[in-house]
C-alpha positions, -999 to +999 in steps of 0.1 A: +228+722+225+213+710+194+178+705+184+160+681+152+162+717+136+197+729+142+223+730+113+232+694+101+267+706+104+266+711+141+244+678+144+267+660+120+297+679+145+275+660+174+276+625+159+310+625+146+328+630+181+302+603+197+310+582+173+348+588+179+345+584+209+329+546+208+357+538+186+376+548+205+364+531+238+364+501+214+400+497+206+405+504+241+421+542+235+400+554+259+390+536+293+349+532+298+334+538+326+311+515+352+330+488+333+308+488+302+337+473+279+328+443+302+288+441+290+280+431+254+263+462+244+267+499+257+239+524+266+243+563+263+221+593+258+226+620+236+213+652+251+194+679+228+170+711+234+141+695+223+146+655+237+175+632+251+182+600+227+188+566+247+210+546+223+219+507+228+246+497+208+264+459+205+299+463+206+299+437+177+279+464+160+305+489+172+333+469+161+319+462+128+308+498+119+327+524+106+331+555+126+312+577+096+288+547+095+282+550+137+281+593+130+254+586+102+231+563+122+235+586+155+225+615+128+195+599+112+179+596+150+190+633+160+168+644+130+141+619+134+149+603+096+154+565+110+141+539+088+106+528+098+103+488+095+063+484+080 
């Protein structure tokens, strides 16, 4: 497990395979389950030491993204560096 702390290379590890993995879901590589290819968006947590993430993603979002620009959004939350809107 990770924490906001840990290494960005094992965080950036983290995000890169989520974010292959919706890709991948996407093109329809890998079968979702509960039918979520079915919904317009996809919910999933990402589990660390210190707190679990709940992400809701579009799949137009997903389809529109690169998989490095899914991996650096998913990294920016794991180390609590998100944009703040003011």
């Amino acid at each position: 497990m990770t924490t906001k702390h840990s290494s960005l290379r094992r965080l950036k590890a983290q995000a890169d395979e989520i974010a292959a993995t919706l890709k991948a879901i996407e093109r329809g590589e890998v079968k979702a389950k509960d039918g979520a290819r079915e919904r317009p968006s996809i919910t999933f947590g990402v589990g660390m030491d210190d707190k679990v993430l709940k992400v809701e993603m579009s799949w137009d979002t997903i389809r529109a993204t690169s998989e490095a620009g899914i991996s650096e959004y998913l990294l920016k939350h794991m180390r609590e560096q998100r944009a703040t809107v003011q």
